[in-house]
N, C-alpha and C positions, 0 to 999 in steps of 0.2 A: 461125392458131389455136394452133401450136405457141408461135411468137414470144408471146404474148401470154398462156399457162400460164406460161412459162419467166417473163414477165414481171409475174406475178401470185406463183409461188412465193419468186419473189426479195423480191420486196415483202415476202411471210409472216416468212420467216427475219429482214430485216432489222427491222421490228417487233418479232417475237419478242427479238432480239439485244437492241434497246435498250430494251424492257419490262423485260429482266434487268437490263441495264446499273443501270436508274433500282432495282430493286428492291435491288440488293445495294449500290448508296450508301444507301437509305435503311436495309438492317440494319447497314450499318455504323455509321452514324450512329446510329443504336438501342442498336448493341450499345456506340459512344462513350459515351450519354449514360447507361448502366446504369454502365459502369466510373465515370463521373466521379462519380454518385450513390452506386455502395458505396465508393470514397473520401471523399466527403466530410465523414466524422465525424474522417478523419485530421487530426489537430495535431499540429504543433510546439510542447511543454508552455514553458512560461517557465520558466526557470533562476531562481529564486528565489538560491539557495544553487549554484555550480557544482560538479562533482566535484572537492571538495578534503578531502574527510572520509576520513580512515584510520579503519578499522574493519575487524572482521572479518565485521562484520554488526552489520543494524540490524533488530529486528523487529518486529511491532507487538504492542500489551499487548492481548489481546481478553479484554472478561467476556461470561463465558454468566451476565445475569440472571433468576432465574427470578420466573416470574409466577405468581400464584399462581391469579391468575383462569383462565387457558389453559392450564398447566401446561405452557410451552412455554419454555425457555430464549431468551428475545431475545436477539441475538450486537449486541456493541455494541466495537466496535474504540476504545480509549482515542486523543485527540490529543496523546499523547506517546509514545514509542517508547523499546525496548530498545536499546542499544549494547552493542556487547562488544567491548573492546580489550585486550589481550592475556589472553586466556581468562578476564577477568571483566565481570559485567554493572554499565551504570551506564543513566541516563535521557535523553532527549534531545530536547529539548521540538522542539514545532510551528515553530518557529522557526529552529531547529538548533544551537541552546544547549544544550551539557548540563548538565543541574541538578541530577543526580543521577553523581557519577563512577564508573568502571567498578572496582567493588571486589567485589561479591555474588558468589557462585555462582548465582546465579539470579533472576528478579524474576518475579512472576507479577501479576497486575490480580486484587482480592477479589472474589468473586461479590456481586451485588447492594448494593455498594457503588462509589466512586469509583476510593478509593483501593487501593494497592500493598503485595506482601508482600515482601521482600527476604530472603534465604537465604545467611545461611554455615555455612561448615563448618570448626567449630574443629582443634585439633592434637589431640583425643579422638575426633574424628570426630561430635562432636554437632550437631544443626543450632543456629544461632542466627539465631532471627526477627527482623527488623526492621521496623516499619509506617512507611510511606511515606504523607505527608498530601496529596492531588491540587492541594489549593490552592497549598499554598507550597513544598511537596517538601521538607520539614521531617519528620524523624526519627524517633523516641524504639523502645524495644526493646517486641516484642508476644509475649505469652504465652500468649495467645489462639490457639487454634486455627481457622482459616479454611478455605475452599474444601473443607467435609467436604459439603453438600446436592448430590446432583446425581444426576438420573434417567436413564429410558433407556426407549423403547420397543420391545418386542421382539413377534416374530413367529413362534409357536408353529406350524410349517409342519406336521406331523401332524395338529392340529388346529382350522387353518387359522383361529386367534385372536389377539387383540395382548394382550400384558400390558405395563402400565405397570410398571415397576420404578423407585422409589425406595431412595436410601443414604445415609439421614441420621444421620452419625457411626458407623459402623460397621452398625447395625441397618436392614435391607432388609426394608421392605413392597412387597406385590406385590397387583396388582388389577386388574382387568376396565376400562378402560380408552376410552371413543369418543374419538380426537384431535379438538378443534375447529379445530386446526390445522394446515396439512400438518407430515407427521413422515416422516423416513426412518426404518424400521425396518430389525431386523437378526434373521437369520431363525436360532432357535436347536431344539434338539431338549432333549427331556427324558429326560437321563439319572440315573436312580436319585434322583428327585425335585430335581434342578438342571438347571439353563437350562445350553445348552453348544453354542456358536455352530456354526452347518451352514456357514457362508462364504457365507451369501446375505445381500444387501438388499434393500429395495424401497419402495413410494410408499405410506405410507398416511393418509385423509383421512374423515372424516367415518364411521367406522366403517367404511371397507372398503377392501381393499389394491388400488388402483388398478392395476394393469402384473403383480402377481404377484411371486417373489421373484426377478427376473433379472439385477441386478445385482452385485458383486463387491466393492466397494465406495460409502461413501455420507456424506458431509459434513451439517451442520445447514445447515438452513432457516432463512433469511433474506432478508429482503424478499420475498420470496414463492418463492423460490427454490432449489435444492440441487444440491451437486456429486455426480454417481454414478458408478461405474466400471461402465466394460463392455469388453471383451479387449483388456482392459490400458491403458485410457485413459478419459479423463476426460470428461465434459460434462456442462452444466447445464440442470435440468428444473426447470418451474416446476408451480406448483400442481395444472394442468390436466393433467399428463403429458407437455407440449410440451417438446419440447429447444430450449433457448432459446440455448444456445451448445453446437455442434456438438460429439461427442464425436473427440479426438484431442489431449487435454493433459496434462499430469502434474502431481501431485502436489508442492506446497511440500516440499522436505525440512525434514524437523524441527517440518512443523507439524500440529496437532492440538487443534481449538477443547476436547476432553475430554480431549485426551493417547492413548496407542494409536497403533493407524498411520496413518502421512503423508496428509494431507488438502490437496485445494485452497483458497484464502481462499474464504473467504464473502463472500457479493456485499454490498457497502453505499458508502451513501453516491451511488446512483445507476451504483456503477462496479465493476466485477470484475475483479482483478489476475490473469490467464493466466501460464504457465508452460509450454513444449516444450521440449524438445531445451536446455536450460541457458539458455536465453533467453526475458525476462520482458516483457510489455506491457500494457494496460490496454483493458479494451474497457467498453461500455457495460452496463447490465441490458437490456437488450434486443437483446445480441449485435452489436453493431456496435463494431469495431477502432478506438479511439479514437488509439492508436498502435501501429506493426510490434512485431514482438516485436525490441526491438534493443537491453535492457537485460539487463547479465547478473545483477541483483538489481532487487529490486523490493516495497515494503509494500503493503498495503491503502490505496488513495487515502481520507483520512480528513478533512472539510470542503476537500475540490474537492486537497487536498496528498499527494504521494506520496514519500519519499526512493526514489531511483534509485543503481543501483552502472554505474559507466561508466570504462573503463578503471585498473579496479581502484581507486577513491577513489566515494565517496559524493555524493551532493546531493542536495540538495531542490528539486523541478520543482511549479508550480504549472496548474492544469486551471479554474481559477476558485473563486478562496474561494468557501464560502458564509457565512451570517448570521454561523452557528453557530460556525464556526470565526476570522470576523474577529474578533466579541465576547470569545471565548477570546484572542484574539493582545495583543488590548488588555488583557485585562486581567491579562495574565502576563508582556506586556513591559517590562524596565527598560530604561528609555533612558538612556544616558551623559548624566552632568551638560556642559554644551556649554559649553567653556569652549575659550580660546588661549589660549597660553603661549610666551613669546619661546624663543628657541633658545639653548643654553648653547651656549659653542665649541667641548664637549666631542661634538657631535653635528652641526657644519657638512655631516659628508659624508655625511650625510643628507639634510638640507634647505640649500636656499640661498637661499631666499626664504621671508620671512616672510607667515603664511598671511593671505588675505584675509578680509573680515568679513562680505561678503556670503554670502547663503546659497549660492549655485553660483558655482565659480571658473569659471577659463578652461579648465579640463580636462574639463568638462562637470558632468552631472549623474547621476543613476541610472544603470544599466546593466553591460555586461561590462566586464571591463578584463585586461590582461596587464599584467604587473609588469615593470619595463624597466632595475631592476640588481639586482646580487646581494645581499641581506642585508638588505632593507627591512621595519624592525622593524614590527612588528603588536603594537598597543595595546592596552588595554583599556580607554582614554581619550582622547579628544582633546588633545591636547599632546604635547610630548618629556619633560615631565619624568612622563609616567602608565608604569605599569607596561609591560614590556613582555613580549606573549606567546607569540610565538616570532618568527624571523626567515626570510622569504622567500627565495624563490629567484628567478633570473632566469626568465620565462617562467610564471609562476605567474597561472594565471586566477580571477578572483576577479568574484563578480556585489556590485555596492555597491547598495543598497536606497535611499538617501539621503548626501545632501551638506550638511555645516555648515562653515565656515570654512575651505573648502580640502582638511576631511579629509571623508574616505568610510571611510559603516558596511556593515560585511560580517562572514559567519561564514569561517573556516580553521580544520579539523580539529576540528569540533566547540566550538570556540568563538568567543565574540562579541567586534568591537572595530573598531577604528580603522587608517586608514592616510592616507598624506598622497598626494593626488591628483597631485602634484609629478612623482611613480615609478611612476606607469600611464599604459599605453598606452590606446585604446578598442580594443576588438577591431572 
C-alpha cells in the first residue's frame, strides 16, 4: 500500500513537472510571437540621398491654414524644406536639391497659401521681405504684410468657459466659442480685464473640456491628434482622450507650428517624427515605432520622405512615396540634358575609358556606392567638359538613383549631378 502511494505521488509530481514544462514553452512562444509582432512595423528606410549634406540643419516649412468653415488651423507641412548653412537660410526641395540658396535670415511658409516669405536683415537693421513662388522658387521683393490672421482657444478656468480669440493684423475679437474640432486649449485667468495664461492645458471638443486642465503643455491638432506635456514629457492624445503614443518624449528644439515654446511635430502624412534624449525616430499615427530612435536629427516624414542627420551629414531616407508626393517630384524635377562627351587629355586621370552608350554599364545600376580615389569631380552634367561641382574624397558614399552612359545621378551636399561610374565601388 505504501509502495503503491509512493508510487502514485511520484506519478503526480512528474505530470505536474511536464504540464509546466509544456506551459512555459508555450508562454514563451507567446511571449516570441508578441515581441516579433511589436517589431514588425520596424524598417530599414531606403537611403534615397545618403548622409553627405552639410548643414547645420534642415527643417520643415509648416502652414497653419485656417478654415474658415471649422475655424481650426489645418497644419500642412510644405514638400520642401529649410536649410541653414552657415547661419543662413536657403530651400531644399523633395529631392535634395537646393533651389532656394542659403542667404535669408529666415524663411517662414504663408498662411493659407503655398508659398514662402524670406527675411533679411539689412545694415540699418530693417527687415527686407522676399516672396518666394512654390512653383518655380522664383523671387521678386514683397511689401505685403503676411502671417498677421491667427487664433487661439483659450480656457477661462474660473469660469470654467472657452473663448475663441482672434488677431487679425493687430485688432483682437473675442467670443463665445463650441470647437467642432478637437482644440487644445490653454488655461488663462482674467486679470484686470485681460486673458493671462495660469500654465495649464487641456482637451477640448464639442463644447466641453474633456480630461480638465492637467496638462503643462500642448501642440495643435492634426490628423486627429495632439502632442501634450505632463511632468515634463511628452505624448500624443487623440480625439477621444486616448494617448496614442505614450507620454516620455521631448520637445523639437526651436519648434513651434505658432512660435512660443518648443513643441513636438505634428502628426502627418500617416507618420509622427519622435524625439528623446537628442535622438530622433519615426513611428506611425497609431503609435507603432516604425524605426529606433537612432537619428540625431530628423523632419516631418512629408509624402512617405524624411531627411535624416547621421553622423553629422544629412540625407534623405525614403518610407514609401506617396501619389502626392511622386506627382510633386515629377513635376519639379529637371533632368540633365543626357548627353557624352569624349575625354580631353587634360582630364585622363580621371577617366580612362571612354563611357559606354548603353543605359547600365558594367558597374552596375542604381544603388550605394563608395568613391574609390581621391578627387572624383562631381558634375552638374553628363560629360567632362560640364561644369564641375565640387570634388570628392576617397571613401565618400553616395546613393545614385539612375544610370545613363556610364555616368550616375546623385545629390552631394545639397546638390544635384553627375559622376562617372569608372570611380565607385558598390557598397
Amino acid at each position: 500500500m505504501k509502495k503503491n502511494f509512493i508510487r502514485l505521488l511520484s506519478f503526480a509530481i512528474c505530470l505536474v513537472m511536464t504540464l509546466c514544462f509544456f506551459d512555459g514553452c508555450t508562454s514563451k512562444k507567446s511571449e516570441t510571437e508578441e515581441t516579433t509582432t511589436a517589431s514588425s512595423t520596424l524598417v530599414d528606410p531606403k537611403w534615397i540621398i545618403g548622409p553627405t549634406i552639410e548643414a547645420e540643419s534642415i527643417e520643415p516649412l509648416v502652414r497653419a491654414d485656417y478654415n474658415e468653415n471649422t475655424r481650426h488651423y489645418d497644419i500642412i507641412y510644405a514638400d520642401c524644406f529649410k536649410i541653414k548653412q552657415n547661419g543662413k537660410y536657403g530651400i531644399i526641395d523633395y529631392n535634395g536639391k537646393v533651389v532656394i540658396s542659403p542667404k535669408y535670415d529666415s524663411i517662414t511658409a504663408i498662411r493659407n497659401r503655398d508659398d514662402f516669405l524670406a527675411v533679411t536683415i539689412d545694415e540699418d537693421g530693417e527687415r527686407v521681405q522676399t516672396y518666394i513662388n512654390y512653383n518655380d522658387f522664383s523671387t521678386e521683393p514683397a511689401y505685403k504684410t503676411y502671417n498677421s490672421l491667427r487664433y487661439e482657444y483659450l480656457w477661462v478656468t474660473a469660469e470654467n468657459r472657452a473663448v475663441f480669440i482672434q488677431n487679425d493684423g493687430g485688432d483682437i475679437y473675442e467670443e463665445e466659442l463650441k470647437a467642432s474640432l478637437p482644440e487644445s486649449v490653454r488655461g488663462v485667468k482674467d486679470v484686470d480685464g485681460k486673458f493671462v495664461s495660469d500654465g495649464t492645458y487641456g482637451l477640448y471638443i464639442n463644447g466641453k473640456n474633456v480630461m480638465g486642465m492637467i496638462y503643462s503643455g500642448a501642440g495643435s491638432f492634426s490628423n486627429g491628434m495632439a502632442a501634450f506635456k505632463s511632468n515634463g514629457v511628452w505624448g500624443y492624445i487623440d480625439s477621444n482622450g486616448k494617448t496614442v503614443i505614450p507620454f516620455g518624449y521631448d520637445a523639437v528644439k526651436g519648434y513651434s507650428t505658432f512660435g512660443g515654446d518648443d513643441t513636438p511635430y505634428e502628426s502627418y502624412d500617416g507618420y509622427v517624427t519622435v524625439t528623446k534624449d537628442g535622438k530622433f525616430g519615426i513611428m506611425t499615427n497609431e503609435g507603432k515605432p516604425v524605426t529606433e530612435l537612432v537619428f540625431d536629427g530628423a523632419t516631418p516624414v512629408v509624402g512617405g520622405r524624411a531627411y535624416v542627420l547621421k553622423g553629422g551629414k544629412w540625407g534623405l531616407v525614403s518610407f514609401g512615396d506617396s501619389s502626392y508626393a511622386t506627382s510633386r517630384t515629377e513635376a519639379t524635377t529637371v533632368k540633365p540634358t543626357e548627353k557624352t562627351t569624349e575625354k580631353t587629355t587634360e582630364e585622363t586621370t580621371e577617366e580612362t575609358t571612354e563611357p559606354e552608350t548603353t543605359a547600365e554599364n558594367e558597374n552596375g545600376g542604381a544603388g550605394n556606392y563608395i568613391v574609390n580615389t581621391e578627387g572624383l569631380r562631381f558634375r552638374a552634367e553628363i560629360g567632362t567638359d560640364s561644369d564641375i561641382l565640387a570634388e570628392l574624397s576617397y571613401g565618400t558614399e553616395l546613393t545614385v538613383d539612375r544610370v545613363v552612359d556610364g555616368w550616375g545621378h546623385t545629390y552631394y551636399d545639397g546638390n544635384e549631378g553627375w559622376v562617372s561610374l569608372d570611380y565607385l565601388d558598390e557598397e
